[in-house]
Structure formats: C-alpha cells, structure tokens
TIZA-449126 format. One record per residue (C-alpha): x, y, z. Coordinates in pm, 1 decimal, always signed. Layout:
N
+----------+----------+----------+
:     east :    north :       up :
+----------+----------+----------+
:        X :        Y :        Z :
...
+----------+----------+----------+
This chain:
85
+----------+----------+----------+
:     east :    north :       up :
+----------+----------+----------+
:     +0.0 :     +0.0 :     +0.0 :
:   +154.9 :   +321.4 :    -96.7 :
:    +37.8 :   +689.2 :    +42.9 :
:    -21.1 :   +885.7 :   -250.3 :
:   +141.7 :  +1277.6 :   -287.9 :
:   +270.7 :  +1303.2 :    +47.9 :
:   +467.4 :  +1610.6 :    +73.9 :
:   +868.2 :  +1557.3 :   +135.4 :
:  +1167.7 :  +1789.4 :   +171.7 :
:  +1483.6 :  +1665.1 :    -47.0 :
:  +1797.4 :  +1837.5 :   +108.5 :
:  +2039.9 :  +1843.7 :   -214.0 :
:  +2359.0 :  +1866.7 :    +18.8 :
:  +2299.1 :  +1555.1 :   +173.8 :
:  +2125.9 :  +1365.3 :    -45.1 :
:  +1858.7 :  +1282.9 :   +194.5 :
:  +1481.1 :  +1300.9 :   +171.1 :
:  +1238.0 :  +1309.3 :   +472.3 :
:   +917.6 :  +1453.3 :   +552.9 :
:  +1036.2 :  +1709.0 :   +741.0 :
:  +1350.2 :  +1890.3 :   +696.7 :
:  +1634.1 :  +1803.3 :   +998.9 :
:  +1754.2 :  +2085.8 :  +1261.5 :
:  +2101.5 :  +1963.1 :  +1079.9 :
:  +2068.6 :  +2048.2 :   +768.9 :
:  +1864.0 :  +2418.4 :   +892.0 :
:  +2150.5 :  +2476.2 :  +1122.7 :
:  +2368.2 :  +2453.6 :   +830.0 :
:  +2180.4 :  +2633.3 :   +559.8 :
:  +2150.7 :  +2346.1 :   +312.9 :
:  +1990.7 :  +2364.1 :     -3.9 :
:  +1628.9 :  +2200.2 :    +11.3 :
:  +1369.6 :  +2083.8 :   -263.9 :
:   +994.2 :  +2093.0 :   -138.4 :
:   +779.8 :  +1873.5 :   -336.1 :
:   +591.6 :  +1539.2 :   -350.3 :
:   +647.4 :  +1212.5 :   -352.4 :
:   +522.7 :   +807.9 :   -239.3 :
:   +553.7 :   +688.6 :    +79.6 :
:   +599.8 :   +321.3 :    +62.8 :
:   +614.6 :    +52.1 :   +329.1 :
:   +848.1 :   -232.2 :   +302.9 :
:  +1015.2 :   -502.0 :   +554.4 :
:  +1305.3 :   -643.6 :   +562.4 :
:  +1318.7 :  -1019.0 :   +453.4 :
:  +1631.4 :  -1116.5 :   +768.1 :
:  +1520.5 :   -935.6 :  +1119.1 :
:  +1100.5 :   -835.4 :  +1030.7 :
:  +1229.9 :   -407.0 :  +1034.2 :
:   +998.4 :   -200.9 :   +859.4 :
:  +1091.3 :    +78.5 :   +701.2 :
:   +959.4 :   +361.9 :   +492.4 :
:  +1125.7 :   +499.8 :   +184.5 :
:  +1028.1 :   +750.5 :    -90.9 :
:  +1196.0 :   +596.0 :   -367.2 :
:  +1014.0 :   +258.3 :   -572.9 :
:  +1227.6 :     +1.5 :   -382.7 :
:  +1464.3 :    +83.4 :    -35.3 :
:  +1834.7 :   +184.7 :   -165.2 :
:  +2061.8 :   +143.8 :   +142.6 :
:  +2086.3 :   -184.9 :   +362.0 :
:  +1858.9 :   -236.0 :   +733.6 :
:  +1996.6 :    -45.9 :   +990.1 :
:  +1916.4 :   -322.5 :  +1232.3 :
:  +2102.8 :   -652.4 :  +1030.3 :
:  +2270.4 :   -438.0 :   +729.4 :
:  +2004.7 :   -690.9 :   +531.4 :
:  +1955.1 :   -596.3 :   +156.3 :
:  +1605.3 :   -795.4 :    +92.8 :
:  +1268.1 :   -618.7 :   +131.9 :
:   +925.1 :   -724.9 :   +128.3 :
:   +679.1 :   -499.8 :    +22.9 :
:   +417.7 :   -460.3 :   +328.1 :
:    +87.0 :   -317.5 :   +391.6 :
:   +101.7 :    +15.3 :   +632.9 :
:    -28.4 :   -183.0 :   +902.8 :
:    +62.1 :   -535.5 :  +1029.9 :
:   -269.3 :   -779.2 :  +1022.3 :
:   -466.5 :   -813.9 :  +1364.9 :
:   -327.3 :  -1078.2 :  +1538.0 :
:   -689.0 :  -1277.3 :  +1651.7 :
:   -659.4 :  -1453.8 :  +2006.2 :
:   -872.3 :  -1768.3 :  +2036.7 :
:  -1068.0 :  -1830.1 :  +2327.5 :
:  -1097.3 :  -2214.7 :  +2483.2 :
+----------+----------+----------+
C-alpha cells in the first residue's frame, strides 16, 4: 500500500529526503527541494524491520542486520486474533 502525494523535503547537500527537513541540515543552511512524492512501506526479509522509503524500492541496507532484501508490506501489520478455549 503506498500513500499517494505526500509532501517531502529533499535536502540536495545531503542527499537525503524526509518529511520534514532536519535541525542539521537548517543549522547549516543546506539547499532544500519541497515537493511530492510516495511513501511506501516495506520489511526487511532477515530481522522483520519495517521501514519507509520515498523511492520505488529501499536503496541502502537495514539499519538493524545491514540486510539488503525487502518485502513490500501493507502500512499496518494484520490483527493478530486470540482464540478463546
């Protein structure tokens, strides 16, 4: 599931895009880009992180296990149901 237009700030310095633009890159007078882009969800395949990215498909490696295989997820994890005896 992807959420459509959501409105991101590219810093050009740093090569970084977020939805909001860090107190580092303020502090420092970067160069920003304000426009829109897709917020995707993915997970990765070794430790079950999920992540968020802007791009089609997550460029740099899990911060948890340094993992480079993703799953494309929903933007919520399914109910877990509890059976009663």
């Amino acid at each position: 599931m992807d959420v459509k237009n959501c409105k991101v700030v590219t810093c050009k310095d740093c090569n970084y895009t977020s939805l909001y633009q860090s107190s580092f890159c303020l502090s420092q007078g970067h160069a920003v880009k304000r426009h829109t882009a897709d917020k995707r969800f993915f997970k990765c395949n070794d430790c079950h992180q999920r992540i968020i990215c802007f791009e089609v498909l997550p460029v740099h490696p899990c911060q948890r296990c340094h993992g480079k295989s993703y799953e494309r997820v929903a933007m919520k994890d399914e109910r877990k149901i509890k059976k009663r005896s």
